[in-house]
Every structure is written in structure tokens, then in C-alpha cells.
C-alpha positions as CSV (number, residue, x, y, z in Angstrom):
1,X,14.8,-13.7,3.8
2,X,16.4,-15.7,1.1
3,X,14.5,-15.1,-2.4
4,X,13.1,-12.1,-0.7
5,X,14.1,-9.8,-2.6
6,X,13.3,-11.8,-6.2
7,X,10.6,-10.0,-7.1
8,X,9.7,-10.1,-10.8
9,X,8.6,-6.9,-12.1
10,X,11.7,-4.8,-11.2
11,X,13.8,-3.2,-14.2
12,X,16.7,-0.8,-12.5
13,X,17.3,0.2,-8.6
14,X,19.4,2.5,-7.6
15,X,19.9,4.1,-4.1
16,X,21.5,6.8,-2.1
17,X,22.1,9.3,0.9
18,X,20.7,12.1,1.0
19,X,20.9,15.3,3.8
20,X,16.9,14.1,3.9
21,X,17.9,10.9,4.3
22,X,17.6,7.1,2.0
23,X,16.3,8.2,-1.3
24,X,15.4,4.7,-3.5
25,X,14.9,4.9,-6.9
26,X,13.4,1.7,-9.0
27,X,12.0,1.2,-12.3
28,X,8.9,-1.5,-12.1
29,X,7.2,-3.1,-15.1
30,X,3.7,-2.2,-14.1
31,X,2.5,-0.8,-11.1
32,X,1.0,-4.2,-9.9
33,X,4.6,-5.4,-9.5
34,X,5.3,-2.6,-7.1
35,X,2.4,-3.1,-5.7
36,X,3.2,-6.6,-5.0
37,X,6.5,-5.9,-3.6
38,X,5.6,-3.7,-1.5
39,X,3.1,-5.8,-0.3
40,X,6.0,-8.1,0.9
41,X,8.4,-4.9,2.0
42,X,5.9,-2.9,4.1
43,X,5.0,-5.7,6.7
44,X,8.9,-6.8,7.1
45,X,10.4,-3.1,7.4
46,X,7.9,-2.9,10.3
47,X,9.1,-5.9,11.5
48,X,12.8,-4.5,11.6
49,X,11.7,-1.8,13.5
50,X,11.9,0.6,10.7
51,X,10.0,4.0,10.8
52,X,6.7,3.9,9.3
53,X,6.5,5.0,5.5
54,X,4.2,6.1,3.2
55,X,2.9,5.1,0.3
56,X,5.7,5.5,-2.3
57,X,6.0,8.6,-5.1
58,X,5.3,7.5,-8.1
59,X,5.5,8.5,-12.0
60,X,5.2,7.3,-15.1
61,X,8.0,6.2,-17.5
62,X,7.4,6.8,-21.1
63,X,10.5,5.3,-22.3
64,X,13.0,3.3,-20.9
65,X,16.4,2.3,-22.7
66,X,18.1,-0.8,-20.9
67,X,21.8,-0.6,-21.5
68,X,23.1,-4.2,-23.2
């Protein structure tokens, strides 16, 4: 999986544990970039094994202030 992860498109992740379970956060660029990764994440989650997951919760960001 090396370079899997390099995606470009993705501006801030952040994830934790929650009594629900993993919760992800990330900021994308545009909604095609998730939709690009994801089109590379779904397929090789299932092919870990992982659970089946939905389609992801999504929102618009109005304003975003990267730190320097």
C-alpha cells in the first residue's frame, strides 16, 4: 500500500474512539477528491475484511483557517 494513502485533495484528518466506535473526521478540497479516495478506500477495507460502510456523512465547510 505504499503511496496509498497520498491522495491529493485532503486538507486535515483527525480520528478517534468513540463508545459507537471509529469516528474519522477529514477536510477535502472538493467533493471529487473524496470521492476519488474513497473510490480507492472502499474496495481495500473490503479486502481487509472490514465491515461494510456506508456512504460517508458529509457537510459543507464555508471557511476553513489552516494553522501556519
Amino acid at each position: 500500500m505504499d503511496g496509498f494513502l497520498a491522495v491529493g485533495g485532503l486538507l486535515f484528518h483527525t480520528a478517534t474512539i468513540t463508545e459507537a466506535g471509529l469516528r474519522i473526521v477529514d477536510l477535502w478540497n472538493s467533493s471529487g477528491a473524496l470521492d476519488a479516495f474513497m473510490s480507492r478506500m472502499l474496495p481495500a477495507l473490503k479486502e481487509a475484511g472490514f465491515p461494510e460502510v456506508g456512504p460517508p456523512k458529509t457537510t459543507e465547510v464555508y471557511y476553513y483557517y489552516p494553522q501556519r
